[in-house]
N, C-alpha and C positions, 0 to 999 in steps of 0.2 A: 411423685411431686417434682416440679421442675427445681432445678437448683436456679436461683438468682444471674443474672450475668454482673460478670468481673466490669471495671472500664476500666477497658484496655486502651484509653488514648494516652498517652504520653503526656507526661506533665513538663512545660518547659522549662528550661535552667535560667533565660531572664528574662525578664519584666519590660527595665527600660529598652524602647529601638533602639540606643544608640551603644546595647552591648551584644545585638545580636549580631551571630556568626555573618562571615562575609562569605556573599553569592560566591558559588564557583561555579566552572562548563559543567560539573557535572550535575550542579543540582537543577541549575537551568535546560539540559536532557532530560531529567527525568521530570520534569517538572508539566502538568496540563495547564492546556489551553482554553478559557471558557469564557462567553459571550455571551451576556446575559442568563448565567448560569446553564448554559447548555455546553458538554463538553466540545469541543475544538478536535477532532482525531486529524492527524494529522498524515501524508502520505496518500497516496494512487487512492479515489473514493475504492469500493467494490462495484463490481460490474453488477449488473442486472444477467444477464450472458455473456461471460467469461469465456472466452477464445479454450478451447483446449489444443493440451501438444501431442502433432503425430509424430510417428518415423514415418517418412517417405522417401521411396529411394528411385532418385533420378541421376539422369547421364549427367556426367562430369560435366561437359562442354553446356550443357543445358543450366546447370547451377551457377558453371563459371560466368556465363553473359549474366542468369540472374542479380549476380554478387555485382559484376561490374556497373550494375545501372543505379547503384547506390547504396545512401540509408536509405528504409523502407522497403525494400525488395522485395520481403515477406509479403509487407501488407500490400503489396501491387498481385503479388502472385495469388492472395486472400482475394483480390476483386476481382480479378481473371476465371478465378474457380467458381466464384459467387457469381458472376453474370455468364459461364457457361451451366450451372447448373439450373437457374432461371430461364436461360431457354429454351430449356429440353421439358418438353409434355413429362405431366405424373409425377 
């Protein structure tokens, strides 16, 4: 036989708004976001295809120019691989 469930919500300590606790940063962190009651997640969506990390190991002099052409290096160096492996058959 199941046992019954507790309510476990928390009974508040007041009534009137005008003796409830004041907002802090921290409750406003942990606090959701919702939009016609849909949650709000907040942060990077998720990918569909997530990039994964390699080790690869290239010449110094080859990283160094990399590094010197800016932010984005990576993802230049991502399109470079991406359009040499597209034109190679199979």
């Amino acid at each position: 036989m199941a046992m019954p469930r507790k309510n476990t919500a928390t009974v508040s300590a007041w009534v009137d708004p005008d003796d409830a606790p004041e907002m802090t940063a921290a409750m406003f962190d942990r606090a959701e976001i919702r939009n016609a009651g849909k949650l709000i997640r907040r942060g990077r969506p998720t990918l569909v295809a997530p990039k994964q990390m390699v080790s690869l190991r290239v010449d110094a002099d080859v990283l160094a120019k990399l590094r010197a052409m800016g932010p984005g290096w990576q993802g230049r160096v991502n399109q470079v691989l991406r359009e040499m492996v597209e034109r190679r058959p199979g």
